[in-house]
C-alpha positions as CSV (number, residue, x, y, z in Angstrom):
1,X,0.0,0.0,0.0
2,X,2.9,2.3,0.8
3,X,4.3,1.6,-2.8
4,X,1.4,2.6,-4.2
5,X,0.9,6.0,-2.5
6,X,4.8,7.0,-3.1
7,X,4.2,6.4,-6.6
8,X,0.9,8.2,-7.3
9,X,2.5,11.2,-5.5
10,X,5.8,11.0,-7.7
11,X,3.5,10.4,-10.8
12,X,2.0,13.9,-9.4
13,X,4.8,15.3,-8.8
14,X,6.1,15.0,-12.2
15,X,2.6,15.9,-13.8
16,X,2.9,19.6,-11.5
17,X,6.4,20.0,-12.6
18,X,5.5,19.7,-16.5
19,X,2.5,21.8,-16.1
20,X,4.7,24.6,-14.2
21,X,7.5,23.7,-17.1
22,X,5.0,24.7,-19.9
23,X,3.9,27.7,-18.5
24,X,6.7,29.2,-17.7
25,X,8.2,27.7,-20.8
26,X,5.5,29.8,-23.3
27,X,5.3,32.9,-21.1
28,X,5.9,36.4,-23.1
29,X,8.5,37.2,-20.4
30,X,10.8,34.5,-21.7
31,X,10.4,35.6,-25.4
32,X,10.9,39.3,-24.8
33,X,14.8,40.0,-23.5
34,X,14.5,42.6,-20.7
35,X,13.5,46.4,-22.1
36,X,12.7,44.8,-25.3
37,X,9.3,45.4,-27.0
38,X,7.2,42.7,-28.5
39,X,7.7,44.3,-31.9
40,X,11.3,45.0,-31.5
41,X,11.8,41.7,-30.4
42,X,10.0,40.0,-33.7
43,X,12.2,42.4,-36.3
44,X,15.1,40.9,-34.0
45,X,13.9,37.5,-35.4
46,X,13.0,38.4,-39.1
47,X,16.9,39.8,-39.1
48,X,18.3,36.7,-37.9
49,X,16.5,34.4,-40.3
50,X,17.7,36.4,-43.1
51,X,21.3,36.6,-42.3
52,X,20.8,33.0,-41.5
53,X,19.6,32.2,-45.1
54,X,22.3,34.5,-46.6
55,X,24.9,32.6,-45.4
56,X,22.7,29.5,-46.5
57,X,23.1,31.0,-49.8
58,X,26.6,31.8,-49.5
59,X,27.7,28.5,-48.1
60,X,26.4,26.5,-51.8
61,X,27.8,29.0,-53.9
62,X,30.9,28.4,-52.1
63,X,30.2,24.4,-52.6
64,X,29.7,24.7,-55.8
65,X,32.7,26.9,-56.3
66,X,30.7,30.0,-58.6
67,X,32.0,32.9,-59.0
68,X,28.9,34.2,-60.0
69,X,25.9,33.9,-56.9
70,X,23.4,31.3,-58.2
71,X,20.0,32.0,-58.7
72,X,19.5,31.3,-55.2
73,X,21.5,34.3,-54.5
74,X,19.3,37.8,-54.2
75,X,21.2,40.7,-56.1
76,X,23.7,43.0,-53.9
77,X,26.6,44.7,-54.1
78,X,29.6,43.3,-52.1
């Protein structure tokens, strides 16, 4: 009987510590750095995924050893 109870309350345990987990996991806090706005904080992200895909694009022209960019490539001046 003792069994039983110890592992109903460490089965409850570990459903309060993944309900605390998710909340504080998908609060705005979390996702905002201190003093940043939501909106400065989402042009923050649109930045990073474009630098990310430039050097995407730069990475397979380098692969594929161009020296012209590739149609992937967007048109700028370096």
């Amino acid at each position: 009987m003792e069994k039983i109870k110890n592992n109903i309350c460490l089965i409850l345990l570990v459903m309060l510590l993944g309900i605390v987990l998710c909340v504080a996991g998908c609060s705005s806090s979390t996702i905002i750095g201190q003093g940043e706005t939501a909106a400065e904080g989402h042009r923050r992200h649109l930045r990073q995924a474009e630098i990310t895909r430039q050097q995407i694009v730069d990475d397979i022209d380098a692969v594929l050893l161009t020296d012209q960019p590739t149609k992937l490539s967007d048109i700028r001046v370096r």
